[in-house]
C-alpha positions in Angstrom: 275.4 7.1 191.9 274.0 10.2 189.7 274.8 12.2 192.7 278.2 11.3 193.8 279.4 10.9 190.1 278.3 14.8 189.4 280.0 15.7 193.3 283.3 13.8 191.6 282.5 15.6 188.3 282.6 19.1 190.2 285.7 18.5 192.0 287.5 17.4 189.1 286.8 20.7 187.0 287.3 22.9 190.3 290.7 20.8 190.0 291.5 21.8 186.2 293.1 25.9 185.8 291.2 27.1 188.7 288.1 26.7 187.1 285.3 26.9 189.8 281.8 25.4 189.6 278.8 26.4 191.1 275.5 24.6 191.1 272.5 26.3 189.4 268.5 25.3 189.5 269.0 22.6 186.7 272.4 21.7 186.2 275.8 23.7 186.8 278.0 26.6 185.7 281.3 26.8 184.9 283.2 29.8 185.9 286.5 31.1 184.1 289.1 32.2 186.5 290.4 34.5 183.7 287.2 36.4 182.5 284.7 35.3 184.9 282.1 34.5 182.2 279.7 31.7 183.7 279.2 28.9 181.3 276.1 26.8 182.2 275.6 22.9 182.0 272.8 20.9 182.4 273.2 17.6 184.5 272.9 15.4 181.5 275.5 17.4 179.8 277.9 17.7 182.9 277.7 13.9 183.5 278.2 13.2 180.1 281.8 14.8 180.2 282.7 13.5 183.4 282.5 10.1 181.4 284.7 11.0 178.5 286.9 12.9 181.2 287.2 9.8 183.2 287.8 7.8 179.5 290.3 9.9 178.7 292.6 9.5 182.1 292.5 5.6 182.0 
Protein backbone atom coordinates (compact mmCIF):
# COMPACT_ATOMS: atom_id res chain seq x y z
CA UNK A 1 0.00 0.00 0.00
CA UNK A 2 2.91 2.59 1.04
CA UNK A 3 4.12 2.20 -2.39
CA UNK A 4 1.15 2.52 -4.59
CA UNK A 5 -0.39 5.28 -2.30
CA UNK A 6 3.02 7.57 -2.83
CA UNK A 7 2.86 6.34 -6.99
CA UNK A 8 -0.97 7.87 -6.61
CA UNK A 9 0.50 10.75 -4.54
CA UNK A 10 3.08 11.57 -7.44
CA UNK A 11 0.56 11.52 -10.09
CA UNK A 12 -1.74 13.64 -8.49
CA UNK A 13 0.81 16.59 -7.90
CA UNK A 14 2.33 15.98 -11.56
CA UNK A 15 -1.58 16.54 -12.20
CA UNK A 16 -1.83 20.00 -10.18
CA UNK A 17 -0.19 23.45 -12.44
CA UNK A 18 2.32 21.41 -14.08
CA UNK A 19 4.11 20.69 -11.12
CA UNK A 20 6.51 17.66 -11.78
CA UNK A 21 7.91 15.25 -9.16
CA UNK A 22 10.88 13.45 -9.21
CA UNK A 23 12.01 10.82 -6.66
CA UNK A 24 15.15 11.56 -4.61
CA UNK A 25 17.30 9.02 -2.21
CA UNK A 26 14.74 9.41 0.71
CA UNK A 27 11.71 10.82 -0.26
CA UNK A 28 10.76 13.26 -3.33
CA UNK A 29 11.03 16.78 -4.81
CA UNK A 30 8.79 18.93 -6.02
CA UNK A 31 9.60 20.92 -8.93
CA UNK A 32 7.99 24.46 -9.84
CA UNK A 33 7.15 24.78 -13.46
CA UNK A 34 7.50 28.59 -12.95
CA UNK A 35 10.96 28.97 -11.29
CA UNK A 36 12.18 25.59 -11.29
CA UNK A 37 13.23 25.60 -7.60
CA UNK A 38 13.14 21.88 -6.33
CA UNK A 39 11.31 21.56 -3.06
CA UNK A 40 12.14 18.25 -1.32
CA UNK A 41 9.84 15.88 0.74
CA UNK A 42 10.48 13.09 2.77
CA UNK A 43 8.11 10.00 2.30
CA UNK A 44 6.48 10.50 5.67
CA UNK A 45 5.80 14.02 4.69
CA UNK A 46 4.64 13.29 1.05
CA UNK A 47 2.20 10.58 2.32
CA UNK A 48 1.04 12.60 4.84
CA UNK A 49 -0.46 15.21 2.24
CA UNK A 50 -1.67 12.80 -0.05
CA UNK A 51 -4.03 11.99 2.94
CA UNK A 52 -5.31 15.48 3.60
CA UNK A 53 -5.24 15.85 -0.33
CA UNK A 54 -7.44 12.88 -0.70
CA UNK A 55 -9.64 14.44 2.59
CA UNK A 56 -10.05 17.36 1.06
CA UNK A 57 -11.63 16.02 -2.49
CA UNK A 58 -14.23 13.75 -0.80
Amino acid sequence: EGKEHIRNLRAGIAALSGVSVKRMGGGLKLVSPITGRKYPMAFGVAADLADQIDRATE
